[in-house]
C-alpha positions in Angstrom: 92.8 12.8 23.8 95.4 15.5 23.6 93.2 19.2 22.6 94.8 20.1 19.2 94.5 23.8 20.3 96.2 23.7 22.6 99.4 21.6 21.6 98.9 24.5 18.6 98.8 27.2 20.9 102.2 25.8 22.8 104.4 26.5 19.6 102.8 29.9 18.5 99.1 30.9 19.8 99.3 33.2 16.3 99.3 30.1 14.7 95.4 29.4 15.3 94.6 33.0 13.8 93.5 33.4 10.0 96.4 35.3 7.9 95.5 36.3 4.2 93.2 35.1 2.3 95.1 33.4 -1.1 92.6 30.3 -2.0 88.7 30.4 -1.7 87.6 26.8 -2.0 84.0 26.8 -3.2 81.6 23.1 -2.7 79.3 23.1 -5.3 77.2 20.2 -3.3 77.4 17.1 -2.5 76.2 15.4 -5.5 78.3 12.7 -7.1 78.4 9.8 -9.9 80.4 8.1 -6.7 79.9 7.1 -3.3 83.2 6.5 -2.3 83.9 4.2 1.1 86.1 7.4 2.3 84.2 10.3 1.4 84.0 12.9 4.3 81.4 15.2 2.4 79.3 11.5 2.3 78.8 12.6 -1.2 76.4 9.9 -3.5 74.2 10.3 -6.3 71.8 11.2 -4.5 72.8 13.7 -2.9 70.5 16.8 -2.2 73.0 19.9 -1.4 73.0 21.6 -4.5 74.6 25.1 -5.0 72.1 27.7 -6.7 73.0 30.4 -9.2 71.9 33.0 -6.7 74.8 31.8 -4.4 77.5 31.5 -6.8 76.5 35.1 -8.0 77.3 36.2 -4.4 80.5 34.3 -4.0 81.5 35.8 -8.0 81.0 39.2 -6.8 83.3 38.7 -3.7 86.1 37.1 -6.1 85.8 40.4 -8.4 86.9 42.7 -5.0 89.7 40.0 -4.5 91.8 39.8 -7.0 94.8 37.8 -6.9 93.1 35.1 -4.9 92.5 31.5 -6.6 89.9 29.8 -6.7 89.5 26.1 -5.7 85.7 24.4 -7.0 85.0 20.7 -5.2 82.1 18.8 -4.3 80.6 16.0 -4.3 81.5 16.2 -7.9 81.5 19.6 -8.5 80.7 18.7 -12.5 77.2 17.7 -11.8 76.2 20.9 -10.8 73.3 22.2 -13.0 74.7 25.7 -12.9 78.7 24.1 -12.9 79.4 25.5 -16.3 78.1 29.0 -16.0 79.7 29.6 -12.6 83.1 27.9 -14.0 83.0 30.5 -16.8 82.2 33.4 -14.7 84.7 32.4 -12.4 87.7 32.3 -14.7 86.6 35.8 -16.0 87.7 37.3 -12.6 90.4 34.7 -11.7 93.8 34.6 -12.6 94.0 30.7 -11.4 90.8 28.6 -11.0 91.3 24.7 -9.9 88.6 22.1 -10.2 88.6 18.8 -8.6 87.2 16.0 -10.3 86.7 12.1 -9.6 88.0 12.1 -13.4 85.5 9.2 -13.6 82.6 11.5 -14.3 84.6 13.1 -17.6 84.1 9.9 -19.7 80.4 9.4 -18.4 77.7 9.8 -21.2 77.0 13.4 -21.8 80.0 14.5 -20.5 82.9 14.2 -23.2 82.7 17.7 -23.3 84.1 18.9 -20.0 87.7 18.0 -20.9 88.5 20.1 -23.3 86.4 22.8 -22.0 88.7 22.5 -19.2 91.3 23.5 -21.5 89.9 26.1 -23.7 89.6 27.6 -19.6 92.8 27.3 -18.7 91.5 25.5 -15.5 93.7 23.1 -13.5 92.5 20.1 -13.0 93.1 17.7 -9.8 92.0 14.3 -10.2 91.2 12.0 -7.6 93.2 8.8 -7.8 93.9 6.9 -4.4 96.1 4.6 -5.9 98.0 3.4 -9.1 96.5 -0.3 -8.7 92.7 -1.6 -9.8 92.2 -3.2 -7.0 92.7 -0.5 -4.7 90.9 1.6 -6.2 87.5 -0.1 -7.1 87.5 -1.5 -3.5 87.9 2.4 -2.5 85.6 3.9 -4.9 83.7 1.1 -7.0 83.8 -1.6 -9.3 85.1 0.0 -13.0 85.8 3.4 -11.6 90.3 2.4 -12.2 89.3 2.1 -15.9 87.2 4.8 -16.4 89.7 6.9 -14.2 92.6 5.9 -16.9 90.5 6.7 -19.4 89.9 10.2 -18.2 93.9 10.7 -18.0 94.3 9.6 -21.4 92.0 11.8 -22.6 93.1 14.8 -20.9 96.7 14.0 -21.7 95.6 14.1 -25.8 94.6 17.7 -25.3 97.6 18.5 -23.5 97.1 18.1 -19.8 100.0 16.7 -17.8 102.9 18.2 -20.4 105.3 20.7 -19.1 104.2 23.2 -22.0 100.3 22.3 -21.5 97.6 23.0 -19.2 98.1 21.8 -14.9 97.2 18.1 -14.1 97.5 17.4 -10.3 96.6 13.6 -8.7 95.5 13.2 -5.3 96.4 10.1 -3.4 94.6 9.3 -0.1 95.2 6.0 1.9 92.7 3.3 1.5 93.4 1.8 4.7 94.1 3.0 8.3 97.3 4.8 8.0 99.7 7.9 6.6 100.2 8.2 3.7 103.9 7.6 2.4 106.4 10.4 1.7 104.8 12.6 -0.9 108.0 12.7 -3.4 108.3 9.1 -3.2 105.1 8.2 -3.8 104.5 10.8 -6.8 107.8 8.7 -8.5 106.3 6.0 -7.7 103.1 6.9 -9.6 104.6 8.4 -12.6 106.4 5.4 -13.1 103.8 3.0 -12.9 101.1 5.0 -14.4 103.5 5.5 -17.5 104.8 2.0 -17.7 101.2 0.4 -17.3 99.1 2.8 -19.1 101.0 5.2 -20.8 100.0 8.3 -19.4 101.3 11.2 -17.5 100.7 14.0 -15.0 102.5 17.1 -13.1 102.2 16.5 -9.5 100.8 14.2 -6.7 98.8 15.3 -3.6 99.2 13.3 -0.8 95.9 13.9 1.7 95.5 12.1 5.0 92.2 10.9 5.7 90.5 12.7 7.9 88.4 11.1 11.0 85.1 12.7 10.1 82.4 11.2 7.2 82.4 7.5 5.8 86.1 7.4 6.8 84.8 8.0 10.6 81.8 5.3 10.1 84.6 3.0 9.1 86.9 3.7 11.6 84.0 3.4 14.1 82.6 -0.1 12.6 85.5 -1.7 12.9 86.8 -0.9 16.0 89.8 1.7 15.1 88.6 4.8 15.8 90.5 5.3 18.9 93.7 3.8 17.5 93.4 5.8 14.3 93.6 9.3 16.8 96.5 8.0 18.2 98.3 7.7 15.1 97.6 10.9 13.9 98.5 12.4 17.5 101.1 10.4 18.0 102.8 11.6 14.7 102.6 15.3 14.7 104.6 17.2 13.2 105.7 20.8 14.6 106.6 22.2 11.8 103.7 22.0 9.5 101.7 23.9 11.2 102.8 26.9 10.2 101.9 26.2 6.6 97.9 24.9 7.6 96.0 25.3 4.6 93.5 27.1 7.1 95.7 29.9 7.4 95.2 31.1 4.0 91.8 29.1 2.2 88.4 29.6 3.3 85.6 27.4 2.3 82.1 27.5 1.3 79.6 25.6 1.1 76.4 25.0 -0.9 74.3 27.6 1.0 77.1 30.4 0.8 78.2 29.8 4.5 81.9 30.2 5.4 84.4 27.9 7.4 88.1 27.7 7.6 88.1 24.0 5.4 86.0 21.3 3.8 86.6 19.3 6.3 85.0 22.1 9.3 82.0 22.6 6.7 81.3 19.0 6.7 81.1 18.6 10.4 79.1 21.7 10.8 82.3 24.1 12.3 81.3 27.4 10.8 83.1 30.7 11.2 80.7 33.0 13.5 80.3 36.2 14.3 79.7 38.1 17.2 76.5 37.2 18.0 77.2 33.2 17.3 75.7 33.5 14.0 77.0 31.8 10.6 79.0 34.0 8.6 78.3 34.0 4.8 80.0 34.8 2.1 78.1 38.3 1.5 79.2 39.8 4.9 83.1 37.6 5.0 85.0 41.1 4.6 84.4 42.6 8.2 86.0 39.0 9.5 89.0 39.2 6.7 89.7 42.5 8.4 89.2 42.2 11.8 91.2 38.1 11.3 89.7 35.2 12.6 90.8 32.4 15.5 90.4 29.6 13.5 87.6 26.7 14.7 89.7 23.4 15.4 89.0 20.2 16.7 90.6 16.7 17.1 90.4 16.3 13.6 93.0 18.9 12.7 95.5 16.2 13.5 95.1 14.8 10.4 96.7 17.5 9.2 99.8 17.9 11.2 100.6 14.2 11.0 103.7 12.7 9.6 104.3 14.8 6.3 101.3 17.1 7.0 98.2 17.0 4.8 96.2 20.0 2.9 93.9 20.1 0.1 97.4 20.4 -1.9 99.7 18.1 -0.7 102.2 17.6 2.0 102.7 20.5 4.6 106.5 19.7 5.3 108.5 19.7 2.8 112.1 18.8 4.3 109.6 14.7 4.9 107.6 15.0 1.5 
């Protein structure tokens, strides 16, 4: 297998290094109303990694020194959270842009009809996870009933205004429910907008395209069936030069559930922390000796997810001259 690092290093070795900090993604745990066939956090019900309020006070106070940078809350589904709304709240207080990303599933579950048009009354963007415009597709990906409930959820958000070029930021996320790239991001995003509208009647602002990263259930997949090696190939076979320069590692940091740092959600679920000196974890209380000093970012094979075909971040296609 060809070292990612390395091919990195042999267009710019500046390219592996951290530059500014502009998004802090935050994982509230890994709890979800889902356990999706894909999911590279192995999120489920049941999970157990649950952010505390003592931790998201640490991370709000590093967002007050910071301003300017936007904050990015995931999960698991980030909604189920015991202490989601207060940090939410507290967060847009200090933030001029805070993003959520929801399985839009959980916003029509019982008890939580609320969260949509708190949403709004927040100003928070919301980016919904939809791997494809098709039942099928999707309840094979994610479970039987989860299409319909996912509809629902749009419909609902689009009454209060989400998805309108004069309302509040509605993002989809597509992600490929098989064992390949996903298709150019502007065609695919007319290609949801027009079914979406034409079968259901609803409407949203843009589509992220994500590639599937080797790592998680995806990996156990891969693994099971036999594809894990060709899988690599395609994604080394297929990269692309010149999205590397706009790696969402460059500019996001992530953290996860115990406060921990790493340069993406994928790293933090493969255990790829940002260390120190000494070896040692950084956390998000002692993050501003690193932001000053800069970073080599931690890569492995699975970066080549993102530098395949289109490119692939946590917002869309890296490329822009092949979304």
């Amino acid at each position: 297998m060809i070292d990612f690092a390395g091919t990195v290093k042999k267009i710019d070795p500046d390219l592996l290094c951290f530059d500014k900090l502009k998004t802090l993604q935050v994982n509230l745990g890994n709890r979800c109303n889902l356990c999706c066939k894909h999911c590279h956090v192995q999120a489920s019900p049941s999970g157990k990694k649950i952010m505390t309020r003592d931790v998201m006070q640490e991370i709000i106070c590093f967002l007050k020194g910071h301003q300017g940078v936007t904050a990015d809350i995931t999960g698991g589904c980030p909604e189920l959270n015991p202490d989601f709304r207060f940090f939410i709240e507290s967060v847009c207080h200090v933030c001029e842009k805070v993003m959520v990303r929801t399985n839009l599933s959980i916003l029509v579950d019982e008890g939580m009809e609320w969260v949509s048009r708190w949403y709004r009354d927040h100003n928070v963007v919301v980016i919904g996870s939809l791997p494809c415009y098709t039942k099928d597709n999707v309840d094979t990906q994610r479970g039987k009933g989860v299409f319909d409930k996912s509809i629902l959820a749009i419909k609902m958000l689009n009454e209060i205004g989400y998805g309108k070029d004069d309302g509040p930021e509605l993002n989809l996320v597509y992600n490929p429910g098989g064992y390949y790239l996903p298709a150019p991001q502007k065609q695919l995003e007319a290609n949801y907008k027009t079914r979406l509208f034409e079968d259901h009647g609803i409407i949203f602002n843009n589509l992220f395209t994500i590639t599937n990263a080797p790592i998680g259930r995806f990996r156990l997949m891969l693994e099971k069936d036999g594809k894990l090696d060709n899988y690599m190939r395609l994604l080394v076979d297929n990269f692309n030069d010149k999205a590397v320069s706009n790696l969402m590692c460059r500019t996001l940091l992530s953290i996860d559930y115990k406060g921990f740092v790493y340069n993406c959600d994928f790293n933090q679920a493969m255990g790829l922390g940002v260390m120190d000196e000494n070896g040692q974890n950084i956390r998000i209380d002692n993050i501003d000796r690193v932001l000053r000093e800069g970073m080599v970012i931690v890569a492995g094979d699975h970066c080549f997810s993102c530098t395949a075909g289109s490119g692939s971040s946590c917002c869309g296609a890296l490329d822009t001259d092949e979304t």
